[in-house]
C-alpha positions in Angstrom: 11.9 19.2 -14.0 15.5 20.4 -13.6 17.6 17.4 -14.5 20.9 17.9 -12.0 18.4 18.6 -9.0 17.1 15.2 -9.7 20.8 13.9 -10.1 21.7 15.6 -6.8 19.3 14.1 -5.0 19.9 10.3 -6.0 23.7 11.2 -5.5 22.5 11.7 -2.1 20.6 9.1 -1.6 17.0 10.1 -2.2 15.1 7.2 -3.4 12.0 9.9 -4.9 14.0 11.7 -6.2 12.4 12.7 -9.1 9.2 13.3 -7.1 11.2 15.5 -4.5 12.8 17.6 -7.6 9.4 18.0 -9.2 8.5 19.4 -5.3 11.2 21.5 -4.8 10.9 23.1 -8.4 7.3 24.1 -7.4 8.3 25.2 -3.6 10.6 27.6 -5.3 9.5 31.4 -6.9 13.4 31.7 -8.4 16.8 29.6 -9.1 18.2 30.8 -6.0 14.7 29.8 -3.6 15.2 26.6 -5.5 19.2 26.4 -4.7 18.6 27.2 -1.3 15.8 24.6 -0.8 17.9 21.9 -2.5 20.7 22.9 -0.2 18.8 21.9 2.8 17.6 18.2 1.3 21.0 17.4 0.5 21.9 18.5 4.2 19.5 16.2 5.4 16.4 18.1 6.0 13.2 16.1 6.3 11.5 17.7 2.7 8.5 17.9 4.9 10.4 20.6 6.7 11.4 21.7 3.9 7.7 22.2 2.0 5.9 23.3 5.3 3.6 20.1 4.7 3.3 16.3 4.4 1.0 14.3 2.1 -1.3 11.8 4.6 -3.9 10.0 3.6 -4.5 12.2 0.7 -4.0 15.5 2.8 -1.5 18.3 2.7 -1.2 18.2 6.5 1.0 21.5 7.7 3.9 20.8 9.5 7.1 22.9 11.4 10.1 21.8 12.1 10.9 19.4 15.1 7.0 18.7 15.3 7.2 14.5 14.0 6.0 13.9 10.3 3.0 11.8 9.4 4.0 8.9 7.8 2.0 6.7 5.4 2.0 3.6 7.4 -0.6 5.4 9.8 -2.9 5.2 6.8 -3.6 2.4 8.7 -4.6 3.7 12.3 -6.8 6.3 10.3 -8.6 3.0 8.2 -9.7 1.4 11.5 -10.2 4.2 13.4 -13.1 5.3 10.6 -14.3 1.3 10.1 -15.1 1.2 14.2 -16.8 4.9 14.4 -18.9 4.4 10.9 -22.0 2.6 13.0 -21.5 5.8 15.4 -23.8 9.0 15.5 -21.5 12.0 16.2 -18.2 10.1 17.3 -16.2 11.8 19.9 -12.6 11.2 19.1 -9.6 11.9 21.1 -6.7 11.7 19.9 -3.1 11.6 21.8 0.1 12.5 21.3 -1.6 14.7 18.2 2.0 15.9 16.6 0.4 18.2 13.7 -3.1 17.2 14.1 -3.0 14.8 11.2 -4.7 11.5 12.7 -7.3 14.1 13.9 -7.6 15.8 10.1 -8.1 12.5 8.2 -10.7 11.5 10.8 -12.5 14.8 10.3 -12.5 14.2 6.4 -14.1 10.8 7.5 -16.1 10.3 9.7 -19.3 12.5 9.7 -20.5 14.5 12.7 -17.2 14.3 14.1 -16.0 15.7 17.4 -12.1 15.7 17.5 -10.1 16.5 21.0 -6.7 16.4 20.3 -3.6 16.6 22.9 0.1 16.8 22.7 2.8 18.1 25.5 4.7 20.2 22.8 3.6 24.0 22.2 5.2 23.7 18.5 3.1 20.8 17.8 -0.2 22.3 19.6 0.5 25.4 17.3 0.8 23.3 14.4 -2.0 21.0 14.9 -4.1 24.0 15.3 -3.3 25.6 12.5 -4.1 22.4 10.4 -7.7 21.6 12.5 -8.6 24.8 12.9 -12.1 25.4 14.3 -12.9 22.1 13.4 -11.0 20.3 16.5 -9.9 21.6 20.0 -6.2 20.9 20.1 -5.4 21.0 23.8 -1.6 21.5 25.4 -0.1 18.8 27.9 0.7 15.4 28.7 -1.9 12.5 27.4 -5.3 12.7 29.5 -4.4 15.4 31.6 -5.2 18.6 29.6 -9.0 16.8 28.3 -12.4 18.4 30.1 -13.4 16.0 32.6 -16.8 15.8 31.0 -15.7 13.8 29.0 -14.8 10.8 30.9 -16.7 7.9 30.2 -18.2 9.2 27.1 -15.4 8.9 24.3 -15.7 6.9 21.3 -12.4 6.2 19.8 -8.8 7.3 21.4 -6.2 7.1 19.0 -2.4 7.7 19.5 0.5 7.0 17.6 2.8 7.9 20.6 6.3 6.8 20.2 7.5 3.2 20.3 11.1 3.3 19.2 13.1 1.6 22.5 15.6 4.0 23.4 18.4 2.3 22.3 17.1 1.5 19.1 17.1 5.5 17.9 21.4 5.9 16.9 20.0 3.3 14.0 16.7 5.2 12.6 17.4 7.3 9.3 19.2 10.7 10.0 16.4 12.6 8.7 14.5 11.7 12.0 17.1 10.9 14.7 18.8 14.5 13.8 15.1 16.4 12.7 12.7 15.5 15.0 11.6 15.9 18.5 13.5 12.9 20.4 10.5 12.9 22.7 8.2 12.1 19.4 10.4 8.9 18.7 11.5 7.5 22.2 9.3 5.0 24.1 11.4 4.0 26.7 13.8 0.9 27.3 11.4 -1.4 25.4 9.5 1.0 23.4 6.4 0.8 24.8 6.4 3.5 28.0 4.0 6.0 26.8 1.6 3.0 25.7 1.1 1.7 28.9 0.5 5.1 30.4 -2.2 5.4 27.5 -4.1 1.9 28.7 -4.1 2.7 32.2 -6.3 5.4 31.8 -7.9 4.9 28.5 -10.9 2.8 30.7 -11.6 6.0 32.3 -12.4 8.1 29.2 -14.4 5.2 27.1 -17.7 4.7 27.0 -18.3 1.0 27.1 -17.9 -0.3 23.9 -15.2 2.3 23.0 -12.2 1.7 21.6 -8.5 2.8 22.0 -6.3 2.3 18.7 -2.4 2.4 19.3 0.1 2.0 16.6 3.1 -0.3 17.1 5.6 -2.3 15.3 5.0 -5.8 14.1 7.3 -7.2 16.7 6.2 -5.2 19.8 2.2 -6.1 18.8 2.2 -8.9 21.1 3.4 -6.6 24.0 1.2 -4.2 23.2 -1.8 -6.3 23.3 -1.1 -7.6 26.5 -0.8 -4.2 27.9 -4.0 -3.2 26.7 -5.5 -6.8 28.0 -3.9 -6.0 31.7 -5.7 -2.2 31.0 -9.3 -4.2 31.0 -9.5 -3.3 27.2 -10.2 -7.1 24.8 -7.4 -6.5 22.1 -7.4 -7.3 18.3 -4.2 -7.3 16.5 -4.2 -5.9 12.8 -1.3 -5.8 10.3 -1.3 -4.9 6.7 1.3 -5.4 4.1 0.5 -2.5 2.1 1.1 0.2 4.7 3.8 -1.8 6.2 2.2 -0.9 9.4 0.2 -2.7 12.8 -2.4 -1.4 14.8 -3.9 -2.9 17.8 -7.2 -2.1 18.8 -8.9 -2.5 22.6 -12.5 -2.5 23.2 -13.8 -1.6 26.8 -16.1 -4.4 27.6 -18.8 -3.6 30.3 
């Protein structure tokens, strides 16, 4: 490992920054690549961006520019997601607001027999997402629902969706790698966060089979808002929070 990356990067601020040295030093075939990919870290740069991948739930998941980066705490999502389709024979799984497919990967790596549908409204992410899934999930284009075969409707398993849940005016204060990085549309939930969700329960009945389960990741603090809105969507909602992802997902069942 090259010592002044690794002082670079804690001068600006990286708290891995040995780990992101040792990553940059492999990323790069010669000392300019390297001073070149160090250049864009200290500018900023997601390192995701940077690598053309993100590390999730023990994946290198592919991911472009602009298109939002897994994080870690959706470990979480992907842990309940599998413990509720275990019991299931060939789980249908949609999964919304896909970004680069990885919700839709760890599942595959999961769950056995798996059939993944997988939807986002941005071309880069579809592109991405497909590249990562491959012929092992459809990865559709357009907004939530719409873009899904209607054969499916009353027949899904599991929807899954870490859509976004920052309120508005709550974005000027996340870290500059993501307010300046990546998609506003992939952060932004509206005045209270919670837009997109609500559009996600209203129709999330429709595309269950009874017994089916929609899983939406939120903050602690919005949880109880996001349980009633699943509860006014017909869905019976658990709330789960874990300290070691630092992360809450709530869960709604259709009931018959």
């Amino acid at each position: 490992m090259t010592v002044w990356v690794v002082e670079m990067l804690r001068e600006a601020g990286c708290v891995f920054a040995e780990e992101e040295a040792e990553l940059l030093n492999e990323a790069a075939a010669t000392p300019a690549e390297l001073d070149a990919l160090l250049a864009r870290r200290l500018d900023g740069e997601p390192l995701e961006y940077i690598l053309g991948w993100a590390s999730f739930c023990g994946l290198r998941v592919g991911v472009e520019p602009g298109v939002f980066v897994p994080r870690r705490r959706t470990g979480l999502l992907v842990d309940r997601a599998v413990a509720r389709g275990a019991g299931v024979e060939h789980p249908l799984v949609v999964d919304l607001c896909c970004g680069s497919g990885a919700i839709g990967l760890a599942l595959i790596h999961r769950l056995e027999g798996i059939e993944v549908f997988a939807t986002d409204i941005d071309p880069i992410a579809v592109r991405c997402a497909r590249a990562n899934l491959g012929e092992r999930g459809r990865v559709l284009e357009g907004d939530l629902y719409d873009p899904l075969p209607t054969g499916l409707r009353g027949r899904v398993d599991l929807v899954t969706a870490n859509a976004p849940y920052v309120p508005t005016g709550s974005i000027a204060t996340m870290p500059r790698e993501a307010r300046l990085h990546e998609a506003r549309a992939t952060l932004d939930g509206g005045s209270d966060g919670l837009d997109v969700q609500r559009r996600i329960a209203d129709e999330a009945s429709a595309w269950l089979r009874v017994g089916g389960h929609l899983l939406v990741e939120t903050s602690e603090r919005q949880a109880g808002r996001t349980a009633d809105i699943l509860a006014r969507a017909s869905l019976e909602p658990v709330v789960e929070s874990s300290a070691e992802f630092d992360a809450t997902v709530v869960t709604g069942t259709r009931l018959p």
